[in-house]
N, C-alpha and C positions, 0 to 999 in steps of 0.2 A: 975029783969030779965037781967039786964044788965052786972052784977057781973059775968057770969056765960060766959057771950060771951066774958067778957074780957079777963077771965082765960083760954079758951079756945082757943085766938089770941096769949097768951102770947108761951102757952106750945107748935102752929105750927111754934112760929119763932125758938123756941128752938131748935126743931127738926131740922129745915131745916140747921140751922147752924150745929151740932152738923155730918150729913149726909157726909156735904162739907168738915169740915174739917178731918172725917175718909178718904173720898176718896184724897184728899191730899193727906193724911198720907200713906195713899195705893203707891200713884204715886210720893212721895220723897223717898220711901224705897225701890222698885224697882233703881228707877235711881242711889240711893247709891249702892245697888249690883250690879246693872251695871258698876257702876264708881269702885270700889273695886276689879271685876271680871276682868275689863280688867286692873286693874294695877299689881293684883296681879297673875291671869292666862290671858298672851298673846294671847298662841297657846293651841287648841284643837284637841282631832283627830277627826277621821271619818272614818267609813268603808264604801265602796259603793260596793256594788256586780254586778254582768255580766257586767265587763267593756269586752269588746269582744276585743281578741288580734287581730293587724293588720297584717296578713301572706297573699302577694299575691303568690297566690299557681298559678307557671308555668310561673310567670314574675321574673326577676331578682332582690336580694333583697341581694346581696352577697358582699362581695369585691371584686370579679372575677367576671367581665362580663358575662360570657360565660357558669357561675351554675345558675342553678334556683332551686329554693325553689319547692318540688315536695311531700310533706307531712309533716303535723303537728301534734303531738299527744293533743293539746292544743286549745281550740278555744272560752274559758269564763275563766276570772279570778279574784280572788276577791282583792282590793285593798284598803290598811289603810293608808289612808295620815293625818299629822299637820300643820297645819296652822292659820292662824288670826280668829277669830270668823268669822268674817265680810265677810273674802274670801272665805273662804274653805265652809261655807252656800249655795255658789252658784256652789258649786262642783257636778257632777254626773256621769253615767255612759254615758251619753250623753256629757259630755267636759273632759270625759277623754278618752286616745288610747294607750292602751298599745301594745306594739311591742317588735321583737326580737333583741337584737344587734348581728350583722352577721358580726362583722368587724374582720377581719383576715382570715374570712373562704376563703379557694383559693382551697379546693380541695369535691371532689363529698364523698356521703358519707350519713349518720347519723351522726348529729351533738347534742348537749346537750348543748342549749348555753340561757343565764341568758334572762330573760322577764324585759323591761325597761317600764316605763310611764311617759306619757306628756298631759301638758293641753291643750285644743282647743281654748282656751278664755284669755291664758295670763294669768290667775292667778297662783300665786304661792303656793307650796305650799314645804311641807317634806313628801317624801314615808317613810312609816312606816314600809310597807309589803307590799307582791306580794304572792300570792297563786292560784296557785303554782307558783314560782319563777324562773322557768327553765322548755322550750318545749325540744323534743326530734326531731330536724325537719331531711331531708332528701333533699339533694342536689345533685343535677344531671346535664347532660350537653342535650341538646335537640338535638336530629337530625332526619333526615330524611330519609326513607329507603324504595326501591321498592321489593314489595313482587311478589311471584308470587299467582294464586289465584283458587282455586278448587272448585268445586260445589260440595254439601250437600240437599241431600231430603230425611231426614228421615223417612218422611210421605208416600211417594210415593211407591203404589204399582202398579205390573203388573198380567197382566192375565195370564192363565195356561201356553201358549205355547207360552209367551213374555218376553223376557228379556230387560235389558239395552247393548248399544253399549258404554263399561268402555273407549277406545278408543278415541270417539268421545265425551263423555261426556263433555263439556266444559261450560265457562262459559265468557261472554263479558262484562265488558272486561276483561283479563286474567290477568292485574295485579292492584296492588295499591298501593298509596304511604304513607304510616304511621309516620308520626308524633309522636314524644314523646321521655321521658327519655331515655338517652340508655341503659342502666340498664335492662330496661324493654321492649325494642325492643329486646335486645342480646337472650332472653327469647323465641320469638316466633319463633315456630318451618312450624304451619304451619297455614295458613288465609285459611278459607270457608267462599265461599256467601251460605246462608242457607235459603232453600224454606221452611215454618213449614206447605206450604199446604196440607192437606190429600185430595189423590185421585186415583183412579186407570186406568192404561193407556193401552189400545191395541197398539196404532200408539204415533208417535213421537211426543215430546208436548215443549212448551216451557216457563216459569215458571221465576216471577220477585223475587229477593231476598227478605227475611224479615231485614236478621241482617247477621252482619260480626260476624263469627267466629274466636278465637285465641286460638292454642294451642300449648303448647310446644313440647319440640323432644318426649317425653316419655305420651305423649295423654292427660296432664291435661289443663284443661280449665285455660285460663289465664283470669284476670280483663284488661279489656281496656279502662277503665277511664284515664283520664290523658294523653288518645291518640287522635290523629287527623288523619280523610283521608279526601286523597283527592278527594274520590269517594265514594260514600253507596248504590249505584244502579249498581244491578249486572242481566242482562237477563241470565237464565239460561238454554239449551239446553239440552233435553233428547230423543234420538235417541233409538227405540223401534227395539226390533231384534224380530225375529220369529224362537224358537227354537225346537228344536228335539232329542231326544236320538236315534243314527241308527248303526245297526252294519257295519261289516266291511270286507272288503274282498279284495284278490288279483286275477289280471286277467295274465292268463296263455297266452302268445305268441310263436309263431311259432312251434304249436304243430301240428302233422296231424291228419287228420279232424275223425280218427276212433280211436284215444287215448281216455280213458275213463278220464276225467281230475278229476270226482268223489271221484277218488280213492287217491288222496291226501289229506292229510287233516295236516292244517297251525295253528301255535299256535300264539297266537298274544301277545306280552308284553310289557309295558310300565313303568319303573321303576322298572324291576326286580320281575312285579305281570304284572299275566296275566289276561285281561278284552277283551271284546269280543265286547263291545261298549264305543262308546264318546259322549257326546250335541256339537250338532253345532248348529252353527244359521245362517240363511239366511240374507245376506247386504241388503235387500229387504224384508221389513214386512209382505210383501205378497206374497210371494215366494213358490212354493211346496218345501219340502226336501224329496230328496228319503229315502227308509227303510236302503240302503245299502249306504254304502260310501266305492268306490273303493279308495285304500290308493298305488295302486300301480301295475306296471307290470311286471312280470317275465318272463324271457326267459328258454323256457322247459328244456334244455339242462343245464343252472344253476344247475338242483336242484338235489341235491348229497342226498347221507343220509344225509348230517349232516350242511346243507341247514340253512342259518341264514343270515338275511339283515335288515335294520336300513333303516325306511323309514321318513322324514321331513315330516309332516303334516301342515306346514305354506305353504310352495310350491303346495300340492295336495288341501287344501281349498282356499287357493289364487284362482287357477283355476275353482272353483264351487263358487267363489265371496259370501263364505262361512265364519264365522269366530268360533273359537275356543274356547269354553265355558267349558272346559273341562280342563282346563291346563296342559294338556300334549300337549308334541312339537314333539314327536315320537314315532312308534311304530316298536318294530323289531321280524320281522313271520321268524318262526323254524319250520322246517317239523317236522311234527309228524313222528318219527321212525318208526310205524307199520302202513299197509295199513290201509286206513278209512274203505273203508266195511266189514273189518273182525276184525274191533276191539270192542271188547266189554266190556263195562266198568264196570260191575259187575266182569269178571273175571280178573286170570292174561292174560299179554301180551302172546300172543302166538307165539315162537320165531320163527316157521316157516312161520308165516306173517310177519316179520323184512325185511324192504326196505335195501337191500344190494347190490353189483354190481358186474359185471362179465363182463368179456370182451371179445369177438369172435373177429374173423378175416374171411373178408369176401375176396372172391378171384375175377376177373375183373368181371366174368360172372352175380356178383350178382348187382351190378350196372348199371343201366339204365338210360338214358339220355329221357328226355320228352320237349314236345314244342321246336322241334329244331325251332331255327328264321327264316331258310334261305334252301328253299328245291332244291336249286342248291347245298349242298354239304353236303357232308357225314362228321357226328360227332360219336368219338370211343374215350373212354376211355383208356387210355396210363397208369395209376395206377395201378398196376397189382395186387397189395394186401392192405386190407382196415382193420387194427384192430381198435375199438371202444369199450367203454365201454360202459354198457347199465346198467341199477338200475330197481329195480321192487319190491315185494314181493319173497321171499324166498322161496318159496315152488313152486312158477309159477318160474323163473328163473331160474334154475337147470335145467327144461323142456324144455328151446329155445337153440335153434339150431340158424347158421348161415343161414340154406335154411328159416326160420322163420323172417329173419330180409331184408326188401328191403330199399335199397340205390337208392335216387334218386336224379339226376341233373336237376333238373328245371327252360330251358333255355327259360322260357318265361320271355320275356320284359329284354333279356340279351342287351347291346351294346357291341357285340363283335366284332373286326375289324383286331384282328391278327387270324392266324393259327392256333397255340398253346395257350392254358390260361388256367387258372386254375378257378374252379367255386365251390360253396358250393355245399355239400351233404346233403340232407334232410332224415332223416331216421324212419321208422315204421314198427311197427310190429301187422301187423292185426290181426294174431290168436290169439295176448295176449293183450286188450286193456291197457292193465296196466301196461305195459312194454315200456319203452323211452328210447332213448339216449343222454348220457351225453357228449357225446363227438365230437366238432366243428370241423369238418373237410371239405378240401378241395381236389378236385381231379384234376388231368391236363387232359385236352382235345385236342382231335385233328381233326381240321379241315380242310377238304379236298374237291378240288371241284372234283363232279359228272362227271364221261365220259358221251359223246354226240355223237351220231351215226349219218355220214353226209350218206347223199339220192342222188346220180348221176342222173345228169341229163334226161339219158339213159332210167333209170329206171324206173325215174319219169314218161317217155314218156311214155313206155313200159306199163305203168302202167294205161294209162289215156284212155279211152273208146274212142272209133271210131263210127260217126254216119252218115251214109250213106243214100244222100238225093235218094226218089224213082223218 
């Protein structure tokens, strides 16, 4: 039994030695290729991927002060370096920074300039490769610039008979100062503070911006990254009109009061096309607007056949504190050629209704002086002959006589203090209400005082009743 234990202690020592000296063997053969590797390879390479290039984008990074680096087409790069086993093992993209060399850059631009790298730790090492090996960067000079600044509410509607006051539209504050390339300043044409709220307004509202708007001269959205304001808060104002479509008309003066004024009839045109209304809008959201808007006054005696006037419609809505939603700025009224109540616009014109004029002569007797001022003295007409031309319809006009037309001097509310003077003549012709005078005329007058009957004493006596006491 013992035989059996021996041989069995002898074959574990065997083992265990036999174990020891493989691993040895293991750990002397290594350290020879170790010792062979670094005698006979030094340096090894390495590739390390996303070393991240360092570009401070909008700080200066230039030879010229005064550029800054304002874009880079590059921002991960792969990089193969050589070096000692020993060093270059503690290499990564964490202690390596690749950057661009900028030295000689001095002017603004797109640049294409070589990609360098350095270690963060001191070790050394040999760049193998760079890939890519060249950014495409963009170099600018920074300035500063005050805009002016417009309001923008694309959302915003209004109700039927409300509009905006474009006028008063503004926006607080009205300007801002932008930051950035100028490159890319040179570009902006025009800044909006921009409401994106949706809503619909009767009365006047006032509305916080969301975002700055930038666009160029020709309406394309610009990018405003890489910009600075000095302001992002913009109170926006929206001033609500209350609008109307109303036609339009002229008021006839110093007509006498049995002239049919009916019988005219006024073409109205604006821009060479005739329209018969405009939208105005009331400075007052609550305002009534009449159906008619008077655009103007005419004096009767103006209007010839061939009658044409240009009337400013900033001046007549100025004065109904009305504004102009219509964009026209004038409107110029042409007599209609043919009387109004006899024209009919399925046939032709009928040239015996054609407003033409003729001219009588009236002689002293047809002139009359009315409202004299002053009934201590006698007033008489010194004029001794009156021609005038008068306009009407064509077929009536042929018919008036001079005993048809009365001339009159109407010296009420006169301040007259000579003798002799001369005064206007007002003229009418009742039998034809549709017949007027076109023509201003003045007459001389003459003033004379009243004789006075003196009463004698005598007579007075002679005159006065005797009472005789009983």
């Amino acid at each position: 039994m013992k035989i059996p234990e021996t041989i069995r202690e002898v074959f574990r020592r065997k083992s265990q030695t036999n174990f020891s000296l493989a691993l040895y063997s293991v750990l002397i053969a290594v350290l020879v290729w170790f010792a062979v590797s670094l005698t006979l390879y030094p340096s090894v390479p390495k590739t390390i991927e996303n070393v991240t290039l360092d570009v401070n984008i909008g700080g200066t990074a230039s030879a010229d002060s005064t550029l800054n680096i304002i874009s880079c087409d590059v921002r991960h790069v792969k990089v193969k370096v050589i070096g000692s086993r020993t060093q270059i093992a503690n290499i990564d993209n964490d202690t390596l920074v690749a950057y661009v060399d900028t030295e000689g850059v001095n002017t603004v631009g797109k640049k294409n300039l070589p990609i360098r790298v350095r270690s963060t730790n001191g070790i050394e090492f040999e760049v193998d490769s760079v890939t890519p090996s060249t950014a495409s960067i963009e170099f600018d000079k920074y300035e500063s610039i005050q805009f002016p600044v417009s309001p923008k509410i694309p959302n915003v509607k209004f109700e039927s008979t409300k509009t905006i006051n474009s006028s008063e539209f503004t926006c607080e504050p009205d300007v801002v100062t932008i930051t950035g390339p100028s490159a890319q300043l040179s570009k902006i044409g025009t800044v909006y503070a921009v409401s994106n709220r949706e809503m619909t307004l009767d009365s006047s509202h006032a509305l916080s911006s969301d975002e700055i708007q930038l666009l160029s001269e020709d309406g394309t959205t610009l990018d405003n990254s890489n910009l600075t304001f000095n302001t992002t808060n913009f109170l926006i104002n929206i001033p609500v009109l209350t609008t109307k479509t109303v036609g339009m008309y002229v008021q006839i003066v110093n007509a006498p009061s049995d002239f049919n004024q009916e019988c005219l009839n006024f073409n109205m045109y604006a821009d060479s096309k005739e329209i018969d209304s405009i939208t105005i809008a009331s400075k007052n959201s609550q305002a009534e607007i009449p159906d008619r808007l008077e655009i103007g006054k005419i004096l009767l005696s103006d209007i010839t056949p061939e009658y044409s006037r240009t009337f400013d419609l900033s001046t007549v809505l100025e004065a109904q504190n009305c504004i102009n939603m219509s964009g026209i700025t004038s409107i110029t009224v042409t007599l209609e050629p043919y009387a109004k109540d006899e024209l009919d616009e399925s046939d032709e014109p009928d040239e015996s209704k054609k407003i033409v004029t003729k001219s009588i002569s009236l002689d002293q007797s047809r002139i009359n002086i009315s409202n004299k001022p002053d009934n201590n003295y006698d007033y008489s007409v010194l004029t001794e002959n009156l021609t005038i031309d008068i306009a009407g319809p064509s077929d009536v006009l042929s018919e008036v006589t001079a005993n048809d037309i009365i001339a009159d001097v109407n010296l009420l509310n006169a301040n007259i203090s000579e003798d002799q003077f001369t005064y206007d003549v007002i003229f009418s012709c009742p039998k034809y209400p549709n017949i007027w005078a076109i023509t201003v005329s003045k007459v001389s007058i003459q003033r004379t005082p009243k004789e006075t009957t003196t009463v004698s004493d005598s007579a007075q006596n002679e005159s006065t009743p005797t009472t005789t006491a009983s």
